[in-house]
C-alpha positions as CSV (number, residue, x, y, z in Angstrom):
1,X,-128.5,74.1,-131.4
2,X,-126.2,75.7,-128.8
3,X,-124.9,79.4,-129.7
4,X,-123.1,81.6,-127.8
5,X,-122.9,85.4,-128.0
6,X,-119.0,86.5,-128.7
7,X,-119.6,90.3,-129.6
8,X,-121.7,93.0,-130.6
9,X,-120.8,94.7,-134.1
10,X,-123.3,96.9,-134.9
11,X,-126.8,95.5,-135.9
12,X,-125.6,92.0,-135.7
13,X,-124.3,90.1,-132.8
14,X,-121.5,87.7,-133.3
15,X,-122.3,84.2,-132.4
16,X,-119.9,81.3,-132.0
17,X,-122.0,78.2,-133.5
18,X,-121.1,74.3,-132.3
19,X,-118.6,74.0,-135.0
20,X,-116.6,76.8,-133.2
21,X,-117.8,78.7,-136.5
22,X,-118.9,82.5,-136.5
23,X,-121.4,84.2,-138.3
24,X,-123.2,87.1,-137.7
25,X,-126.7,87.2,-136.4
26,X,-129.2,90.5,-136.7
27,X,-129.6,91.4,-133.4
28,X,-133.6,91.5,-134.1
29,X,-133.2,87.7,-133.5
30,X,-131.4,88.2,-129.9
31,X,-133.3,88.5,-127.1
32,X,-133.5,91.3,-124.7
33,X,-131.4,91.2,-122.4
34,X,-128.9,89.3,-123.9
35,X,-125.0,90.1,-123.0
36,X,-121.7,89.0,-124.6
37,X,-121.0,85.3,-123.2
38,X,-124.6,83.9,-122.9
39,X,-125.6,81.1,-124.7
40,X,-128.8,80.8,-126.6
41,X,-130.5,78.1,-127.7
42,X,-132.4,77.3,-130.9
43,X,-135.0,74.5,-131.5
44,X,-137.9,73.3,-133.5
45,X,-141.3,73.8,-131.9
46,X,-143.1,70.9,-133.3
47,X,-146.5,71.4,-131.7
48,X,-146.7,75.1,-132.2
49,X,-144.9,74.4,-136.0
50,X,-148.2,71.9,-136.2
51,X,-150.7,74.7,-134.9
52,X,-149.9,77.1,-137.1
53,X,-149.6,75.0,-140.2
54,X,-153.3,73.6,-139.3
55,X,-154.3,77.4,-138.9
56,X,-152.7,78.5,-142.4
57,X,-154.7,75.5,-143.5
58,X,-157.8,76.3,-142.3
59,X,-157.1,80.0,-143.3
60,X,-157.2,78.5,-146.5
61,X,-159.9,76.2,-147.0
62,X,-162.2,79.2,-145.3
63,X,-161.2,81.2,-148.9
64,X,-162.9,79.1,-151.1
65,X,-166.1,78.6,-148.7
């Protein structure tokens, strides 16, 4: 998913999502750096999404050991 960053409004940053939609976005999500006019990107991680799901798992099983 393609955003871009419209404005700055206090703790939130404005993003224009693909839909030409706006919503507001905590600005503990942007990152560093980040100026009025870029465009982030958001994706699914599917190895590191496996990873930690295998290490919550294993986190798991260790309890009853």
């Amino acid at each position: 998913m393609r955003i871009i960053i419209d404005r700055f409004e206090g703790d939130f940053a404005v993003v224009e999502l693909e839909d030409k939609s706006f919503v507001d976005m905590p600005l503990k999500l942007i990152p560093e750096g980040a100026k009025e006019g870029d465009i982030l990107e958001i994706e699914i991680n599917r190895e590191e999404t496996e990873k930690l799901h295998e290490e919550r798992k294993n986190k798991w099983l260790g309890l009853w050991d």
